[in-house]
C-alpha positions in Angstrom: 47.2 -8.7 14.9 43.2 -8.2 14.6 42.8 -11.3 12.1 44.6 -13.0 15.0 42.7 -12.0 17.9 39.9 -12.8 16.2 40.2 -16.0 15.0 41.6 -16.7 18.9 38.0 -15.8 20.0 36.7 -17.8 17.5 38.4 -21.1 18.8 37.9 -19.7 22.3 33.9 -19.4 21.9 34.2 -22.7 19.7 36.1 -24.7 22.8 33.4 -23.0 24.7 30.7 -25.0 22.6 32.6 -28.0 22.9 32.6 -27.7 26.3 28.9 -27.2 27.4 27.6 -29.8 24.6 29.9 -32.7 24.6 29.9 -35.0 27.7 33.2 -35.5 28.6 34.9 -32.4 27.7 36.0 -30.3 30.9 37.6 -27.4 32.5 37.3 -25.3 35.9 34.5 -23.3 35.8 35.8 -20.4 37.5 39.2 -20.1 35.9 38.9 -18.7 32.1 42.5 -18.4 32.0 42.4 -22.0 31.3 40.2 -22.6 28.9 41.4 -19.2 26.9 45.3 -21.1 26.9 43.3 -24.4 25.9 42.2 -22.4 23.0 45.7 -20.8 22.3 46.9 -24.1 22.4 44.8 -25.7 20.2 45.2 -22.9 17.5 49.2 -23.0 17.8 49.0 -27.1 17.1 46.9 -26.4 14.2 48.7 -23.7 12.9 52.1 -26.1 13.4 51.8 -29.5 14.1 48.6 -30.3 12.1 50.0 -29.3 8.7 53.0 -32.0 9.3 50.1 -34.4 10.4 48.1 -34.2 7.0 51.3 -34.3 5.0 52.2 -37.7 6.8 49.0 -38.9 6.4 48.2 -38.1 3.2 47.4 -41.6 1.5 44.7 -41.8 4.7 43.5 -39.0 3.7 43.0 -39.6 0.3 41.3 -43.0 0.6 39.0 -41.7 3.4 37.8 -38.6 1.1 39.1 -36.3 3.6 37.2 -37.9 6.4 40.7 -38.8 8.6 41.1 -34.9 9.2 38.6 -35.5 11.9 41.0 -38.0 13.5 43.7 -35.5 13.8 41.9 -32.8 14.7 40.4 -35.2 18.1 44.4 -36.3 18.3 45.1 -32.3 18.7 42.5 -32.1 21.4 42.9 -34.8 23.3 46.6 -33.4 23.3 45.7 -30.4 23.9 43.3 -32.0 27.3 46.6 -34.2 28.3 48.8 -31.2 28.8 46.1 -29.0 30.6 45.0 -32.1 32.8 44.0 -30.4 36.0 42.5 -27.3 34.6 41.0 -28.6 30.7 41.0 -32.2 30.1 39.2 -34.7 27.7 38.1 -38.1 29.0 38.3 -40.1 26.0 39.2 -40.0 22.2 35.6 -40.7 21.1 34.9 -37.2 23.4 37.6 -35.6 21.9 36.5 -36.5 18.2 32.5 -35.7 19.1 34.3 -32.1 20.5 36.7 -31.9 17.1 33.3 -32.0 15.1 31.4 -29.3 17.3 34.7 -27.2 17.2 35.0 -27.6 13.2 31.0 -26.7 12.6 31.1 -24.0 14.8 34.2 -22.5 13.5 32.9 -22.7 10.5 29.9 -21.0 11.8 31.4 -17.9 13.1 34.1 -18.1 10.8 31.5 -17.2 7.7 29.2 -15.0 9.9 32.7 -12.5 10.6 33.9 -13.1 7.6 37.6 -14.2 8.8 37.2 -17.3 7.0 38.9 -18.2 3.5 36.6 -19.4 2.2 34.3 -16.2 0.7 31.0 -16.4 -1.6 29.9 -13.9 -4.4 26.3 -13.9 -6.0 26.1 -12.1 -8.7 24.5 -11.1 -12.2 26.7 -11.5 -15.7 25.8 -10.2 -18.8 26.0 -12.0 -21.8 29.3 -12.1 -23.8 29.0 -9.4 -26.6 28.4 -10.7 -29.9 25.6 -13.3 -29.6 22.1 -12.5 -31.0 19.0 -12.7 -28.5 19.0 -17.1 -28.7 22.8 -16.4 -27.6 25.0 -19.8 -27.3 23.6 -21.5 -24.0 23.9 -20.5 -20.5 27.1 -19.1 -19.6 28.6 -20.5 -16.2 31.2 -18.2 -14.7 33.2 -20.8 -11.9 
């Protein structure tokens, strides 16, 4: 339940972004409600839908190097602005995909700074394999 409510406030503050930088991204000011079940939203299609999405659109994805997951993440949003229309709504696909990239960096972002993230990163000191005299056999590279 915490891993969830944080990564919740995560998207929330990231829509949040979204929302003050990229022209043509909107919701009523005074009512958070909205933009907190924007958020909701948008994490429930990404948890569901947007797996099924990169499955069909694998071959896409593979000949754009990855680069057509920004597509579907703007399709998501733009969704996700359709069915909120009077309260969070996006104007145009090229908004939502401007608002998909600010969304994805900041995410990323908080998502390393709280450590919620899967992605995790380890410096670190190895000694040299027992065995091998002080000229040793090369560098050793641990991946």
């Amino acid at each position: 339940m915490k891993k969830f409510l944080q990564s919740w406030i995560i998207c929330t503050l990231a829509v949040l972004v979204a929302v003050n930088v990229v022209n043509g991204i909107h919701y009523a000011r005074q009512d958070w409600p909205a933009l907190l079940a924007a958020s909701l939203l948008l994490g429930i299609l990404n948890a569901v839908v947007r797996p099924i999405l990169f499955f069909m659109a694998l071959p896409l994805l593979i000949f754009t190097l990855g680069l057509f997951r920004f597509v579907i993440n703007a399709l998501l949003l733009y969704f996700v602005g359709s069915l909120l229309q009077p309260y969070f709504y996006v104007d145009s696909f090229w908004a939502a995909f401007k608002g998909a990239l600010v969304i994805s960096i900041v995410s990323v972002v908080l998502n390393t700074l709280t450590g919620t993230g899967d992605s995790r990163v380890r410096f670190g000191r190895h000694r040299r394999p027992p065995g091998q005299g002080p000229k040793g056999g090369g560098p050793v590279i641990d991946i």
